[in-house]
Each structure stands twice: as C-alpha cells, then as structure tokens.
PyMOL Python script that loads the backbone (N, CA, C, O; Angstrom):
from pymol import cmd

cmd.read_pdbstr("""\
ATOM      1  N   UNK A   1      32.044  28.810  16.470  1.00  0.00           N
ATOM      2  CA  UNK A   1      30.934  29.163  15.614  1.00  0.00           C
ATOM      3  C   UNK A   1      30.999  28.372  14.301  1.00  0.00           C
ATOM      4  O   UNK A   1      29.986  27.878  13.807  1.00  0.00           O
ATOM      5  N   UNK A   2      32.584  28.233  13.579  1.00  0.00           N
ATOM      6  CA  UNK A   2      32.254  27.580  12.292  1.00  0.00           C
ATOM      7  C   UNK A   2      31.952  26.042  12.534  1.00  0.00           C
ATOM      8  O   UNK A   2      31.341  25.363  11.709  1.00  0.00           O
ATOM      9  N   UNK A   3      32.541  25.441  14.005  1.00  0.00           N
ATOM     10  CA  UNK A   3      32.196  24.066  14.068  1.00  0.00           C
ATOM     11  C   UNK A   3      30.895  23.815  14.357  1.00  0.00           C
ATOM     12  O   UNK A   3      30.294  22.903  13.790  1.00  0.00           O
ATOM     13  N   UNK A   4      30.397  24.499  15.155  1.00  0.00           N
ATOM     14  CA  UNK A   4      28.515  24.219  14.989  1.00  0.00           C
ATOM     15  C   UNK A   4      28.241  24.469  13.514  1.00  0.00           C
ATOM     16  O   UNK A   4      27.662  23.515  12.994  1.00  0.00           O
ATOM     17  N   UNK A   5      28.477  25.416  12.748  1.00  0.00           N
ATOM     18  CA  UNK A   5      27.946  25.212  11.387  1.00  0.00           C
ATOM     19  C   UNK A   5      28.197  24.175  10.696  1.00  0.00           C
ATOM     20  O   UNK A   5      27.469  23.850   9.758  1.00  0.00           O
ATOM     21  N   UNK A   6      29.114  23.588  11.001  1.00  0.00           N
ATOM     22  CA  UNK A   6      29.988  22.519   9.608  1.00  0.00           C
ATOM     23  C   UNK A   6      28.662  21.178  11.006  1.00  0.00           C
ATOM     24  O   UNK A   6      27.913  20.342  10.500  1.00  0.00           O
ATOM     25  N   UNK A   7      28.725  21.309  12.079  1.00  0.00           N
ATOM     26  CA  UNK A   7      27.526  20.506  12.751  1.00  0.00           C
ATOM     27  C   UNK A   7      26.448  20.311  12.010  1.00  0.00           C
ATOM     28  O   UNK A   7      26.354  19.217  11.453  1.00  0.00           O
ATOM     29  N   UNK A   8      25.522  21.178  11.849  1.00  0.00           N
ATOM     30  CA  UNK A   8      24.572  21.715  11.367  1.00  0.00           C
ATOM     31  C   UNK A   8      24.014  21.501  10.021  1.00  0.00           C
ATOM     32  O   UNK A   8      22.833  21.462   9.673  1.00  0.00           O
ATOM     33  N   UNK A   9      25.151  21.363   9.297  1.00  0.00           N
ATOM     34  CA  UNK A   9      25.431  21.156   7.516  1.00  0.00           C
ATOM     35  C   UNK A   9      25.251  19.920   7.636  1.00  0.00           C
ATOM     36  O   UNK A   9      24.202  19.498   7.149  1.00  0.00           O
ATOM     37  N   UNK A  10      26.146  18.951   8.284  1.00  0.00           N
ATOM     38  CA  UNK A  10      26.267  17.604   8.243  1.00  0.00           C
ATOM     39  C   UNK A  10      25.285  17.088   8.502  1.00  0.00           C
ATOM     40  O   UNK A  10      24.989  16.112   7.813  1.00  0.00           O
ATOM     41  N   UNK A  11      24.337  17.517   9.618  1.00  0.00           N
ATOM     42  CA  UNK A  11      23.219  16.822  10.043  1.00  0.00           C
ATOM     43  C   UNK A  11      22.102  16.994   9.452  1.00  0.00           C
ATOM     44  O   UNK A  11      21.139  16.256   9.658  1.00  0.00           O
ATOM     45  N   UNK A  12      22.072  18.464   8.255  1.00  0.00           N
ATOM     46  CA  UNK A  12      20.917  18.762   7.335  1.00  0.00           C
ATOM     47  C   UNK A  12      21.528  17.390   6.594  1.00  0.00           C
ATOM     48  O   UNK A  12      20.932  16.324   6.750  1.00  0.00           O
ATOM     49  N   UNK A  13      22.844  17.469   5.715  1.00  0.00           N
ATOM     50  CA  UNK A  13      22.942  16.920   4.730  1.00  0.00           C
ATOM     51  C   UNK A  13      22.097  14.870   5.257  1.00  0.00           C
ATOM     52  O   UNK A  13      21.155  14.247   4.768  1.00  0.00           O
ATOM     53  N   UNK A  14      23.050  14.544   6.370  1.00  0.00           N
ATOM     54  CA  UNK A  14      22.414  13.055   7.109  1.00  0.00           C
ATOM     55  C   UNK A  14      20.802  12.892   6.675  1.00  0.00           C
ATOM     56  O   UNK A  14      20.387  11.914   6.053  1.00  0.00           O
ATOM     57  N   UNK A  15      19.974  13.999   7.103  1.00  0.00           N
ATOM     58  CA  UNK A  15      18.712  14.138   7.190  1.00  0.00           C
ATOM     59  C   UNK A  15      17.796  14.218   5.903  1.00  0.00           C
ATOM     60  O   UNK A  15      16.572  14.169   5.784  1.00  0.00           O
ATOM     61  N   UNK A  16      18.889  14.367   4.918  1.00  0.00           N
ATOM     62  CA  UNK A  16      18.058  14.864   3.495  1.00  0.00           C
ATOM     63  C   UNK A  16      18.400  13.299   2.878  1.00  0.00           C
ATOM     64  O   UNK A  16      17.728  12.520   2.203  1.00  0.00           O
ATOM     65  N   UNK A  17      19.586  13.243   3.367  1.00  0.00           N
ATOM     66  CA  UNK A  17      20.104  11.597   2.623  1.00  0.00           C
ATOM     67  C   UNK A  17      18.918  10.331   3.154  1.00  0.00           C
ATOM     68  O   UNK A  17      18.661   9.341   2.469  1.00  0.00           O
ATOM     69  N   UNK A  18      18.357  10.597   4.371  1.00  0.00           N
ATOM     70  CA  UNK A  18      17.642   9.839   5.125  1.00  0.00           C
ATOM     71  C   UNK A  18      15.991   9.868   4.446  1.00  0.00           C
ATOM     72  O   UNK A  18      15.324   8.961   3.947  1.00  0.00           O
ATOM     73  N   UNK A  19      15.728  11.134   4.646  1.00  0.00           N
ATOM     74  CA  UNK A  19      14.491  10.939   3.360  1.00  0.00           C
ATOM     75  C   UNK A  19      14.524  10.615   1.976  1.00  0.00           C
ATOM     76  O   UNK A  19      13.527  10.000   1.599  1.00  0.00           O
ATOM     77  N   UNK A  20      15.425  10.863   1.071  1.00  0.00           N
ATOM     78  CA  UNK A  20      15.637  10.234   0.164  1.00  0.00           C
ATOM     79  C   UNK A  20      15.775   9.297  -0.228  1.00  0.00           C
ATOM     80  O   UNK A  20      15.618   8.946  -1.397  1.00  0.00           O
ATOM     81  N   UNK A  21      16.344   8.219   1.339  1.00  0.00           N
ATOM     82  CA  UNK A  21      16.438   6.721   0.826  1.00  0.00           C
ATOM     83  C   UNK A  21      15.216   6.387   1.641  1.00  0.00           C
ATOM     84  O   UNK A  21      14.979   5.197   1.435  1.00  0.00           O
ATOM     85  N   UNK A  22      14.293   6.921   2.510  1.00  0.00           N
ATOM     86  CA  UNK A  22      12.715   6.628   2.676  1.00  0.00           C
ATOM     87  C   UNK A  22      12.047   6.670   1.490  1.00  0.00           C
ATOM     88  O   UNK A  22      11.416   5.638   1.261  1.00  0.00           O
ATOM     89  N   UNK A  23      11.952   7.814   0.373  1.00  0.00           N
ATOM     90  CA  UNK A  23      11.469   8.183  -0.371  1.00  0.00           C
ATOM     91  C   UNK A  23      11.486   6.642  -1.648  1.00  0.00           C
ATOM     92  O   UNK A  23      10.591   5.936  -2.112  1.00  0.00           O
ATOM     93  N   UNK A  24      12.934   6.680  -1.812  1.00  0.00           N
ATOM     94  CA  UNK A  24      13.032   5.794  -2.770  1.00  0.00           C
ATOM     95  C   UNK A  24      12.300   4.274  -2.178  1.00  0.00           C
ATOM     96  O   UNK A  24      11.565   3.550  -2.849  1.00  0.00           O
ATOM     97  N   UNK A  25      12.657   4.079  -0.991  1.00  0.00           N
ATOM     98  CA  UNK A  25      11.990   2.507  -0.667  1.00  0.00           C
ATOM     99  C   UNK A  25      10.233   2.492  -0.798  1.00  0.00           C
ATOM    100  O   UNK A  25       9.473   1.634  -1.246  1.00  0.00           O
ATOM    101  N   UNK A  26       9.989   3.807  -0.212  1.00  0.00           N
ATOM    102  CA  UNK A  26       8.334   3.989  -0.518  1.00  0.00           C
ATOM    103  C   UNK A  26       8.381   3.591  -2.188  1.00  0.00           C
ATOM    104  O   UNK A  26       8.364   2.381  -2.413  1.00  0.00           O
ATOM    105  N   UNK A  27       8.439   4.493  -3.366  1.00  0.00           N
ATOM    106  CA  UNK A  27       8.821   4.100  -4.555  1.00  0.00           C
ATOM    107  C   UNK A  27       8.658   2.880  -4.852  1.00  0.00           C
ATOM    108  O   UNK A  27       7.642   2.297  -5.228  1.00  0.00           O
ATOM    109  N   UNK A  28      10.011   2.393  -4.616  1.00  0.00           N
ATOM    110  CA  UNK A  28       9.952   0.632  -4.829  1.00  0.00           C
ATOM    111  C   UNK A  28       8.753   0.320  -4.747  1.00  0.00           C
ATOM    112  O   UNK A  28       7.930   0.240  -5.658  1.00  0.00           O
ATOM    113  N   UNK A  29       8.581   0.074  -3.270  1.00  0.00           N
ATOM    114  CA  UNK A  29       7.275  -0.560  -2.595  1.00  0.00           C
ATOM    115  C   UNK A  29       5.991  -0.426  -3.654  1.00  0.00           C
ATOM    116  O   UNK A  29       5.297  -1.412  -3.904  1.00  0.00           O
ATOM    117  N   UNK A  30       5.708   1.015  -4.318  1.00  0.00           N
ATOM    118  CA  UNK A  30       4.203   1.326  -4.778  1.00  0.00           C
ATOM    119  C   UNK A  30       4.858   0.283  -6.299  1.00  0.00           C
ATOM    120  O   UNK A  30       4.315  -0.820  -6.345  1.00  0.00           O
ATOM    121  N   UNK A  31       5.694   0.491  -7.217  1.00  0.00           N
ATOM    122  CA  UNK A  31       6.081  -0.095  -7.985  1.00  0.00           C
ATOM    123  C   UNK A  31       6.058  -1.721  -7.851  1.00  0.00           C
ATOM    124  O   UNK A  31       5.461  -2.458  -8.635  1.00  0.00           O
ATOM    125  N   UNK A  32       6.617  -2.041  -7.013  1.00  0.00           N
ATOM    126  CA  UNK A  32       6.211  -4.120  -6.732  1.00  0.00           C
ATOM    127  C   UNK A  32       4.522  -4.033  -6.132  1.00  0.00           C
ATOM    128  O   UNK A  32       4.042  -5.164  -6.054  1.00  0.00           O
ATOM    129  N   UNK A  33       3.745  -3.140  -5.788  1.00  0.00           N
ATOM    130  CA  UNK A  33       2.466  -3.624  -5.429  1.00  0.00           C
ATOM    131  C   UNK A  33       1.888  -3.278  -7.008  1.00  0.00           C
ATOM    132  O   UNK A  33       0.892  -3.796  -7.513  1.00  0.00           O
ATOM    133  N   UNK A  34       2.657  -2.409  -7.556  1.00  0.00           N
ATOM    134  CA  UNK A  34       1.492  -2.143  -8.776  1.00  0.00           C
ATOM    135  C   UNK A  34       1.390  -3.105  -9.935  1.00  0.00           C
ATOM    136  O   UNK A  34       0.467  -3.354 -10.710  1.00  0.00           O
ATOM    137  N   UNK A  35       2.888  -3.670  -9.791  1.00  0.00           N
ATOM    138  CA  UNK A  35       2.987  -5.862 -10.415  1.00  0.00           C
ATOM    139  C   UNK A  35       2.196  -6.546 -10.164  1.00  0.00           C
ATOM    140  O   UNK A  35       1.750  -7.391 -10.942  1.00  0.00           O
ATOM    141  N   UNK A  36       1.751  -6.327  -8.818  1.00  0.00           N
ATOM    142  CA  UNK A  36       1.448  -7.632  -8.355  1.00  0.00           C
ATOM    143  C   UNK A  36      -0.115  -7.398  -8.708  1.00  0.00           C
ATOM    144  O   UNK A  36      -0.877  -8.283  -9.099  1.00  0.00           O
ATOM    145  N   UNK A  37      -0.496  -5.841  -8.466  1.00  0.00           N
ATOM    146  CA  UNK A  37      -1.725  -5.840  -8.924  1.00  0.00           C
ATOM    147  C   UNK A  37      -2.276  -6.698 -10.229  1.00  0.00           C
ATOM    148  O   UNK A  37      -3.222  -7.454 -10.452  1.00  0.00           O
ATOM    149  N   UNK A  38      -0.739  -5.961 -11.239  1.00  0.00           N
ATOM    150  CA  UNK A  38      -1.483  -6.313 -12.369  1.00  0.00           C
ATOM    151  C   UNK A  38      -1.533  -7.914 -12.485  1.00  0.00           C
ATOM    152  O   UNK A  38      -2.415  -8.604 -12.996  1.00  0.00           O
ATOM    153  N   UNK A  39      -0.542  -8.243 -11.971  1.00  0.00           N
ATOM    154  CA  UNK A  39      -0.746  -9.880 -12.392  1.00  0.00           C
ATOM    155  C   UNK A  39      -1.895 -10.677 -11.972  1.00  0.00           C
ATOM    156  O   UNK A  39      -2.391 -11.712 -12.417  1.00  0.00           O
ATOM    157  N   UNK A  40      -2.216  -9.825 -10.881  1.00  0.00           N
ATOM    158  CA  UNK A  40      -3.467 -10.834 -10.644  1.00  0.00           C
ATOM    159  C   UNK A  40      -4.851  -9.980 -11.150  1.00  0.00           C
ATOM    160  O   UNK A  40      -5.840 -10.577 -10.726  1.00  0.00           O
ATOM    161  N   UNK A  41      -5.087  -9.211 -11.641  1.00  0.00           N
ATOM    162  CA  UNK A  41      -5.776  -8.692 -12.363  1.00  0.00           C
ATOM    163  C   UNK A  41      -5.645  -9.566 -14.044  1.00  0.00           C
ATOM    164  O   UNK A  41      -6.586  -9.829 -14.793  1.00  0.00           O
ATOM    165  N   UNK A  42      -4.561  -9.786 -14.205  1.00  0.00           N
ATOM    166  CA  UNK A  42      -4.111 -11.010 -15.686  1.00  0.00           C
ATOM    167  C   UNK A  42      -4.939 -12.053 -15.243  1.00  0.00           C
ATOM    168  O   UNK A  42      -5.856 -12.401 -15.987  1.00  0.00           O
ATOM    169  N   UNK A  43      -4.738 -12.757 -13.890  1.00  0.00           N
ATOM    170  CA  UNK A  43      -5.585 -13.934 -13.450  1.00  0.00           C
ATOM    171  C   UNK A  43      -6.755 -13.708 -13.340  1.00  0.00           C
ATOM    172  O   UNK A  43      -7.248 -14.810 -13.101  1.00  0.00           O
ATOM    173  N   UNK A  44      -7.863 -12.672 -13.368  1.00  0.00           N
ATOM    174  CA  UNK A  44      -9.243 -12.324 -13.622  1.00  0.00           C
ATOM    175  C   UNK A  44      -9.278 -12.227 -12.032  1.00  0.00           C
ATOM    176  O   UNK A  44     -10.471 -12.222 -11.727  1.00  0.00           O
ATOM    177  N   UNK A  45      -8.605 -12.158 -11.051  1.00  0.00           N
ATOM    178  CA  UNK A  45      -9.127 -11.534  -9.568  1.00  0.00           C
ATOM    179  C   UNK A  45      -9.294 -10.072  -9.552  1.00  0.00           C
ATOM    180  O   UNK A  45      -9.067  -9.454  -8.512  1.00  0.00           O
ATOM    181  N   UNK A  46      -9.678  -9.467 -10.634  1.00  0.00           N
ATOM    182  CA  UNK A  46     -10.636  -8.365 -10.116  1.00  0.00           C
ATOM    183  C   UNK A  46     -11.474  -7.934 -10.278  1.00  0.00           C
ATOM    184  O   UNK A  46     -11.864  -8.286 -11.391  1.00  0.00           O
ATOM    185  N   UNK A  47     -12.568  -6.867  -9.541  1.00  0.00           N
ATOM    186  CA  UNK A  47     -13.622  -7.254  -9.187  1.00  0.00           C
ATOM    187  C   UNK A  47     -14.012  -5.401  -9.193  1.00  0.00           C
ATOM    188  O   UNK A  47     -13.827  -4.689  -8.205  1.00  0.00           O
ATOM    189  N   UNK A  48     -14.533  -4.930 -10.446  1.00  0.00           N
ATOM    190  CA  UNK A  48     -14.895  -3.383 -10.312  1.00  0.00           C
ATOM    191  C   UNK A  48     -15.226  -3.091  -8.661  1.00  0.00           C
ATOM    192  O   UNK A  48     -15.462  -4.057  -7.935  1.00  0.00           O
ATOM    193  N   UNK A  49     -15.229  -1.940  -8.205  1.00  0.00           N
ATOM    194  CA  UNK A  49     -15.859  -1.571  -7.267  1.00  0.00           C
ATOM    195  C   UNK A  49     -16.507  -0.279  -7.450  1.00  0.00           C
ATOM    196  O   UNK A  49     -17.700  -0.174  -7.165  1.00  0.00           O
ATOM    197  N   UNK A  50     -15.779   0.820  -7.940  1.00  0.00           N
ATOM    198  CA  UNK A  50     -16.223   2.176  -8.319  1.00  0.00           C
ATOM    199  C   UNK A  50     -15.526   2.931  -8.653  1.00  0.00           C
ATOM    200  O   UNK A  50     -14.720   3.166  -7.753  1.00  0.00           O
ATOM    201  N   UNK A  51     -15.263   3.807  -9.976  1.00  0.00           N
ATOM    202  CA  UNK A  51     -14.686   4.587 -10.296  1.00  0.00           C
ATOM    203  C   UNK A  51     -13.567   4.871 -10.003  1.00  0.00           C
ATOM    204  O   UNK A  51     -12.532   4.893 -10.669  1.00  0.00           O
ATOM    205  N   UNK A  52     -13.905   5.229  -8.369  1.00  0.00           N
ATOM    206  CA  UNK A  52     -12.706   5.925  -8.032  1.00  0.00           C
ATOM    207  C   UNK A  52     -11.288   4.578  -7.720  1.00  0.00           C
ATOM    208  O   UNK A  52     -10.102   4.730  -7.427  1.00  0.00           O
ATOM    209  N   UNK A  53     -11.882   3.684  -7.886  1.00  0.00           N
ATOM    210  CA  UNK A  53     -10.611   2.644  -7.185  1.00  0.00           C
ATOM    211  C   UNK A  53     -10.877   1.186  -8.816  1.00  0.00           C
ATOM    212  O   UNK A  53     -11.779   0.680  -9.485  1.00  0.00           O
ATOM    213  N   UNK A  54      -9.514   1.157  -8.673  1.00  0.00           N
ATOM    214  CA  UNK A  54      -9.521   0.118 -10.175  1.00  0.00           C
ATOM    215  C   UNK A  54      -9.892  -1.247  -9.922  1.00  0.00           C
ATOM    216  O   UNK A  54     -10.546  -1.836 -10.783  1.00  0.00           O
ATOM    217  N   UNK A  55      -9.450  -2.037  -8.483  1.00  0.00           N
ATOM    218  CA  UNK A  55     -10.180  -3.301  -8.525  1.00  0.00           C
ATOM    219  C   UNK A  55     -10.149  -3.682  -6.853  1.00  0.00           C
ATOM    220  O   UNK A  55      -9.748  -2.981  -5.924  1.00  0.00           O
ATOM    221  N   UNK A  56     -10.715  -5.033  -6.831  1.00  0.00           N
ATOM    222  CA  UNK A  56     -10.889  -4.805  -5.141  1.00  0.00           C
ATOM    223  C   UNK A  56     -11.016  -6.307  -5.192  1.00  0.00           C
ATOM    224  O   UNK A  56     -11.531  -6.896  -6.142  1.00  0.00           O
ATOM    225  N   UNK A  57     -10.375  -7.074  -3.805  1.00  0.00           N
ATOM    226  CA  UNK A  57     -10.574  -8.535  -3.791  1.00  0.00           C
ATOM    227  C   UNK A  57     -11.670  -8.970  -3.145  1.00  0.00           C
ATOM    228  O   UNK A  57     -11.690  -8.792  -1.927  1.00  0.00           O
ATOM    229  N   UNK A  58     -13.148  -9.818  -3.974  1.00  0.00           N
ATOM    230  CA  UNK A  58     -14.209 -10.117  -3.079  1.00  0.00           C
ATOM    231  C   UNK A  58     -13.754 -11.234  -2.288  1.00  0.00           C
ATOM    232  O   UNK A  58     -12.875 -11.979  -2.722  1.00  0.00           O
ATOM    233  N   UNK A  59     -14.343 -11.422  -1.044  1.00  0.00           N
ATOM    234  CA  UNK A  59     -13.744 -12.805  -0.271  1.00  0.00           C
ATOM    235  C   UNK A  59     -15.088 -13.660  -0.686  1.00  0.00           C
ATOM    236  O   UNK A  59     -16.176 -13.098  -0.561  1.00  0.00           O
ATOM    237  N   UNK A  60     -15.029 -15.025  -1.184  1.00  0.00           N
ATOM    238  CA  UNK A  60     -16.125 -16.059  -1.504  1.00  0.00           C
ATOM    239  C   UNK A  60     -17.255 -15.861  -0.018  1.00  0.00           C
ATOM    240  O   UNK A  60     -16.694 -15.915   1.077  1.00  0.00           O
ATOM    241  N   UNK A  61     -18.395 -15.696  -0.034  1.00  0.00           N
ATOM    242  CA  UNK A  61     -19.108 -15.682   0.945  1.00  0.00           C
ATOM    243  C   UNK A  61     -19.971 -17.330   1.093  1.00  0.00           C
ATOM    244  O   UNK A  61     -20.097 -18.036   0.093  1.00  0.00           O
ATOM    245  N   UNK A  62     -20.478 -17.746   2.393  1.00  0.00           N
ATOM    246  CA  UNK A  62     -20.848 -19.133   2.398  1.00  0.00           C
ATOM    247  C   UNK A  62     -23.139 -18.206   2.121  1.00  0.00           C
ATOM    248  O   UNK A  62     -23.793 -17.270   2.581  1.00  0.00           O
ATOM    249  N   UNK A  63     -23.322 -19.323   1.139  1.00  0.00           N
ATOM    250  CA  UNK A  63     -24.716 -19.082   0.955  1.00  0.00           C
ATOM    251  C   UNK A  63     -25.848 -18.933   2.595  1.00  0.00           C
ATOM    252  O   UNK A  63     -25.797 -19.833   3.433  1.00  0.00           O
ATOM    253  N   UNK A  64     -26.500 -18.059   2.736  1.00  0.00           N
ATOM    254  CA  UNK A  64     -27.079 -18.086   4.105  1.00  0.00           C
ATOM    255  C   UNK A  64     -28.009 -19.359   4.343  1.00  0.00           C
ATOM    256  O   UNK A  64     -28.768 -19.957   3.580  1.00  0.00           O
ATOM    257  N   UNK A  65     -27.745 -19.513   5.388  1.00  0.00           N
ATOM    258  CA  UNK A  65     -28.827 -20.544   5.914  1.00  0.00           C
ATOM    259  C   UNK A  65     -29.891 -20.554   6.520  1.00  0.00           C
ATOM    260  O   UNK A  65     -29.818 -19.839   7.520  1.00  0.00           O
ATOM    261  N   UNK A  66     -31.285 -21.238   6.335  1.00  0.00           N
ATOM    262  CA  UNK A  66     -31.991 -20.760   7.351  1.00  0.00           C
ATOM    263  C   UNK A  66     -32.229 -20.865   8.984  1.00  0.00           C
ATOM    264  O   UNK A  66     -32.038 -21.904   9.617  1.00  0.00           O
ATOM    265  N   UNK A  67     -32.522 -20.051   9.361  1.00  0.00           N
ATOM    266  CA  UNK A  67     -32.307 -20.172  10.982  1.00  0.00           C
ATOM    267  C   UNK A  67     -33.602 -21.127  11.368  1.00  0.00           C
ATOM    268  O   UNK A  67     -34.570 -21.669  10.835  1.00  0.00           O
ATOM    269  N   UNK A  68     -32.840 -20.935  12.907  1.00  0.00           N
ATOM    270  CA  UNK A  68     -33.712 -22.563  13.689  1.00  0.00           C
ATOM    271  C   UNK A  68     -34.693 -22.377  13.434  1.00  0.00           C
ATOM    272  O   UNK A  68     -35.167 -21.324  13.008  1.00  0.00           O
ATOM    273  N   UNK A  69     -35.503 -23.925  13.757  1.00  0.00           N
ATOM    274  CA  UNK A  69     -36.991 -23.870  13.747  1.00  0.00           C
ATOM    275  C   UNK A  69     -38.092 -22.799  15.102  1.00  0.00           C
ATOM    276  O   UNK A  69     -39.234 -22.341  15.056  1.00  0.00           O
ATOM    277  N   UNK A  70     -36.970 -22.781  16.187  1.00  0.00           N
ATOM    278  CA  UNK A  70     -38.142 -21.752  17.196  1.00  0.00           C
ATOM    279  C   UNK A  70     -37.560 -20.308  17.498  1.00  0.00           C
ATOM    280  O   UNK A  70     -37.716 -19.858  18.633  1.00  0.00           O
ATOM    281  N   UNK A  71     -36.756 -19.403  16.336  1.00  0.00           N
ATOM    282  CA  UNK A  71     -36.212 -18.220  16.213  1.00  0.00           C
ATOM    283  C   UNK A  71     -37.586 -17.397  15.496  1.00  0.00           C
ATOM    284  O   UNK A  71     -38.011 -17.878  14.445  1.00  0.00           O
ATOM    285  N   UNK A  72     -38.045 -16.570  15.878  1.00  0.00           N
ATOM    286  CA  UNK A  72     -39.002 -15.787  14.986  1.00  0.00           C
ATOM    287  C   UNK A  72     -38.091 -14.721  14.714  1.00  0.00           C
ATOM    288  O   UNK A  72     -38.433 -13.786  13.990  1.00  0.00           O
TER     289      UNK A  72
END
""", "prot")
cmd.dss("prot")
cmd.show_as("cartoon", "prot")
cmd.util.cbc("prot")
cmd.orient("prot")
C-alpha cells in the first residue's frame, strides 16, 4: 500500500514538473512573438485591422485586370 502511494506521488509530482516546463516554453514562445511583433511594427508593417486585434500583415495584391475580349 505505501509503495503504490510513494508510486502515485512520484508520478503526480513527474506530471506537475511536465506542465510547468510546457507552461514555461508556451511563455517564452508568446514573449519572442511579442518582439518580433514589435519590431516589425518599428518597421511600419502594420496595418490596423480592428479594435479587437493590434495589427495584421496585408499581402501586396496584383491590380485587377480586365478580362477577355468575348467573356460577358
């Protein structure tokens, strides 16, 4: 009985250590995207979109052309 517990302990404790170092790499991660945001937001690549979101990358679009001569 006490060796399944001291089981049990170990594998909570494994499991808590395991989200915690998920937790922290998520972390990191939002922290180096929120650099990179800003830096290129420093370079003028951004582009309002709405309120709810701070900037957004437009892709250059090619000017339309007009279609064939026998398309109605």
């Amino acid at each position: 009985m006490r060796s399944l517990f001291n089981v049990a302990a170990f594998a909570g404790l494994i499991y808590g250590a395991r989200h915690f170092f998920i937790f922290l790499n998520e972390h990191r991660k939002n922290r180096l995207q929120e650099k990179k945001l800003e830096v290129w937001e420093g370079e003028g690549g951004a582009v309002p979109v709405a309120a709810t979101r701070t900037a957004a990358q437009v892709s250059p679009r090619k000017p339309s052309t007009p279609s064939p001569r026998g398309v109605n």
